[in-house]
C-alpha positions as CSV (number, residue, x, y, z in Angstrom):
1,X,-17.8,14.1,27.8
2,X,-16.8,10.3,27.7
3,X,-14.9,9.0,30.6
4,X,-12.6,7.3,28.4
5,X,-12.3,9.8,26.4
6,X,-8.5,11.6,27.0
7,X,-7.8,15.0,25.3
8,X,-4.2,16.5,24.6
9,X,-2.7,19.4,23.2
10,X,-2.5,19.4,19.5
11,X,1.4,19.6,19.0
12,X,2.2,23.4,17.6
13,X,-1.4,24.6,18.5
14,X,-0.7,24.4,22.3
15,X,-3.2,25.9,24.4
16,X,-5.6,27.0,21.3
17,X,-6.5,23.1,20.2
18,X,-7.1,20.0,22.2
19,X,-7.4,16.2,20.5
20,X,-9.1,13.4,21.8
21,X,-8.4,9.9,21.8
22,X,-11.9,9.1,20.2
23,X,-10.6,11.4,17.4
24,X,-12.4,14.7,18.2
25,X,-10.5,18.2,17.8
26,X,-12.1,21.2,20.2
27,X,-10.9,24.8,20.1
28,X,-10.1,25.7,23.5
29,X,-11.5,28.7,25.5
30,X,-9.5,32.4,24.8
31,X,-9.7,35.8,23.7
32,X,-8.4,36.6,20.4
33,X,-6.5,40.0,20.5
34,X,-7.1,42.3,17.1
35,X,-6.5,45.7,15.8
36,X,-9.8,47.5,15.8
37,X,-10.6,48.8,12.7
38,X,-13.2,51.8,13.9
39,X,-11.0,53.2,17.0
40,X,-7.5,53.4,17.9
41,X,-5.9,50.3,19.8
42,X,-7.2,46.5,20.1
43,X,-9.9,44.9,21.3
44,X,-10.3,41.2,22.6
45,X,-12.6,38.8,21.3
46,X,-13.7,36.0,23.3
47,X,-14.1,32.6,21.9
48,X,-15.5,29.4,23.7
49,X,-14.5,25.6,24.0
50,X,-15.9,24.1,20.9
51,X,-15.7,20.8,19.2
52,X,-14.7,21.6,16.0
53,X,-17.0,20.0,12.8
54,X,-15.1,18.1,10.4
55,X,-15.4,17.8,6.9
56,X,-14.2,14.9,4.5
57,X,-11.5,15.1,2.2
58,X,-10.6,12.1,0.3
59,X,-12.7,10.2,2.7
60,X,-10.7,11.6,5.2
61,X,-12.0,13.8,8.1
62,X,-10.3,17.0,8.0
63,X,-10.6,20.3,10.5
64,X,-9.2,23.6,9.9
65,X,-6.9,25.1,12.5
66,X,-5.9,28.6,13.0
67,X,-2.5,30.0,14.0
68,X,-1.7,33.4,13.9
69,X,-4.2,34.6,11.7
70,X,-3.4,31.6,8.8
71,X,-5.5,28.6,8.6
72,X,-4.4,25.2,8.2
73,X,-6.7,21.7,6.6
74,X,-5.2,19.0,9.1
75,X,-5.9,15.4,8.9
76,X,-7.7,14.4,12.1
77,X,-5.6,10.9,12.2
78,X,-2.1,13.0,11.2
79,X,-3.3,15.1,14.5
80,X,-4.4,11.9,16.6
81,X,-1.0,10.1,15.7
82,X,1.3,13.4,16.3
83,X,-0.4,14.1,20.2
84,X,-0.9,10.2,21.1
85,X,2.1,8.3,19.3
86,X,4.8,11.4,19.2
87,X,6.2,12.9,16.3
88,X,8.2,11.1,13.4
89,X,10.7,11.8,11.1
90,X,10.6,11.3,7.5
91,X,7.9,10.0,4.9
92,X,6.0,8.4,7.7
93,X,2.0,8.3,7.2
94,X,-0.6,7.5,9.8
95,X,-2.2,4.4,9.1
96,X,-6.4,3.1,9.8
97,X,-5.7,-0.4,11.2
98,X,-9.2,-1.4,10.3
99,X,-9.2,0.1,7.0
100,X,-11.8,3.2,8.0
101,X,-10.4,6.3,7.2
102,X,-13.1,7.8,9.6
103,X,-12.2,5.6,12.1
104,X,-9.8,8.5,14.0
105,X,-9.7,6.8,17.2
106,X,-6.4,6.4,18.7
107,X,-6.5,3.0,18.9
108,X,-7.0,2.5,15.2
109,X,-4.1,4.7,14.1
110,X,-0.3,3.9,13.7
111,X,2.5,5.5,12.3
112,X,3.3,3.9,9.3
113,X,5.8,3.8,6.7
114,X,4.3,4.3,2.5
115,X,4.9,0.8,2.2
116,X,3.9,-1.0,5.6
117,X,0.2,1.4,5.1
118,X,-0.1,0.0,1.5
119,X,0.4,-3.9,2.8
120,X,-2.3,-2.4,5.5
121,X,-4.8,-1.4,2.4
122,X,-4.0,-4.9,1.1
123,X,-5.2,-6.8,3.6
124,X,-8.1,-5.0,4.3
125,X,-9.2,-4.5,0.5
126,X,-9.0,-0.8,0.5
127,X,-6.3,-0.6,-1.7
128,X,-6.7,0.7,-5.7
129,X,-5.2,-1.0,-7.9
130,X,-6.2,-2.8,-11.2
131,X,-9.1,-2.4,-12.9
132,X,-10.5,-0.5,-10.0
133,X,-8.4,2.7,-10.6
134,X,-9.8,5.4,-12.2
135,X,-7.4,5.6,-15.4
136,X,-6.5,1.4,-15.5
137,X,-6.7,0.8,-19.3
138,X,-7.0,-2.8,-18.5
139,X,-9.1,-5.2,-17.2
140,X,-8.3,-8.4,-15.0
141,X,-9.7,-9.9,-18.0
142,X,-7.2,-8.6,-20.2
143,X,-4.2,-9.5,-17.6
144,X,-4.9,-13.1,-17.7
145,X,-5.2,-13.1,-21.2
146,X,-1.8,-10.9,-21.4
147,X,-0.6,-13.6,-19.6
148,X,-1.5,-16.6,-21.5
149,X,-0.4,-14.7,-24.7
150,X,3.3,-14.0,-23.4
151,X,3.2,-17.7,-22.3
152,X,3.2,-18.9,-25.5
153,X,6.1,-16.6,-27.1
154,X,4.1,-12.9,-28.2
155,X,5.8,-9.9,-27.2
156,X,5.5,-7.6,-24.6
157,X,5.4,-4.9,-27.6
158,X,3.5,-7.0,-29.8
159,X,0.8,-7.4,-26.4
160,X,1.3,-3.4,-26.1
161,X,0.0,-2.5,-29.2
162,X,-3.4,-4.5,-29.0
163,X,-4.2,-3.3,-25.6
164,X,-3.0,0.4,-26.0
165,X,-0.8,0.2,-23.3
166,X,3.3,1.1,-23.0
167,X,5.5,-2.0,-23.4
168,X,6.6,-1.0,-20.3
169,X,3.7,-2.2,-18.6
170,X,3.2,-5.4,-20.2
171,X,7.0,-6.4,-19.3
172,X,6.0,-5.4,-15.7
173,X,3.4,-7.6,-15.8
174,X,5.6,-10.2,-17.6
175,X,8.1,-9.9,-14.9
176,X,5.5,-10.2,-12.4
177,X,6.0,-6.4,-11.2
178,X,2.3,-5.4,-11.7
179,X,-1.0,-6.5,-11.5
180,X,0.4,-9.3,-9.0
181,X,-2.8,-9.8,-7.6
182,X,-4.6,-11.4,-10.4
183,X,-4.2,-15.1,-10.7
C-alpha cells in the first residue's frame, strides 16, 4: 500500500467497504453468514480484503457493492466525495477538477452543484454541446449562418423551416440562449 494513501469507510457500507484517497474501493475482511441449502442451519463464508476491479460506465469508473444480499453500481468519485468531503443535500454532483472522469483521486473531486460542474466541463472542454452532440441537427456552420440570416430581418420560423429545426431553437439562438459558444 501507498503511504499517502488514506482509506475510510464507505458511508452506509461500514465495516464491509473501505475507500481510498487515490480512489480505490477494497472489500474488507469477514464472514458472510447464509442459510445452507444441503443441511439444517447456516454456515459462514469467509471472504478476504480485496481491492475491488472497476468497470467504466459513461467513462466513469464504477464498482459494485453488496449490502444485504442486494447489489448496488456506485460511482467511485460519488463514493470518494461522500467518505472524504461529507455528505450533501440536494442535486449536488461530484465534480473531476481536471476534467478526467477516471481521475478518482480525492484531490481531484468536489462537490458540485449541476451548474458550477457544467462551467467545470466548460473550461476544461469536456463539455457536449453543439455540433458535437450526438442528435445536434446543426452545424457551427449553420449557426453563424442562422445568425447572419436573422441579422438582416428572416425569421426565426422562416430560419426553422430550412434547417429542420423547432422555431424554438432558432429564437434561442436569436436571443443568444443557445449555441453561445460559437462566435
Amino acid at each position: 500500500m501507498n503511504d499517502n494513501e488514506t482509506w475510510r469507510a464507505v458511508p452506509g457500507y461500514e465495516g464491509l467497504y473501505e475507500v481510498s484517497s487515490l480512489g480505490r474501493v477494497k472489500s474488507l475482511a469477514r464472514e458472510i453468514i447464509y442459510q445452507n441449502k444441503h443441511r439444517s442451519g447456516t454456515s459462514a463464508l469467509p471472504v478476504r480484503e480485496k481491492i475491488l476491479k472497476g468497470r467504466t460506465e459513461k467513462g466513469y469508473t464504477t464498482v459494485k457493492l453488496v449490502r444485504d444480499g442486494v447489489y448496488y453500481h456506485v460511482g467511485v468519485h460519488r463514493v470518494v466525495c461522500l467518505a472524504f468531503h461529507g455528505p450533501v443535500e440536494g442535486d449536488i454532483e461530484a465534480a473531476h477538477i481536471n476534467g478526467d472522469k477516471t481521475d478518482n483521486t480525492v484531490a481531484n473531486l468536489v462537490w458540485a452543484t449541476p451548474a458550477e460542474n457544467a462551467r467545470h466541463r466548460r473550461g476544461h472542454g469536456t463539455q457536449i454541446m453543439g455540433e458535437m452532440a450526438p442528435n445536434s441537427k446543426l452545424t457551427n456552420e449553420h449557426v453563424m449562418a442562422a445568425r447572419a440570416l436573422l441579422s438582416v430581418g428572416w425569421s426565426p420560423e422562416r430560419l426553422a423551416n430550412l434547417f429542420g429545426v423547432n422555431p424554438s431553437t432558432m429564437n434561442r439562438i436569436k436571443n443568444g440562449e443557445a449555441w453561445s459558444h460559437v462566435a
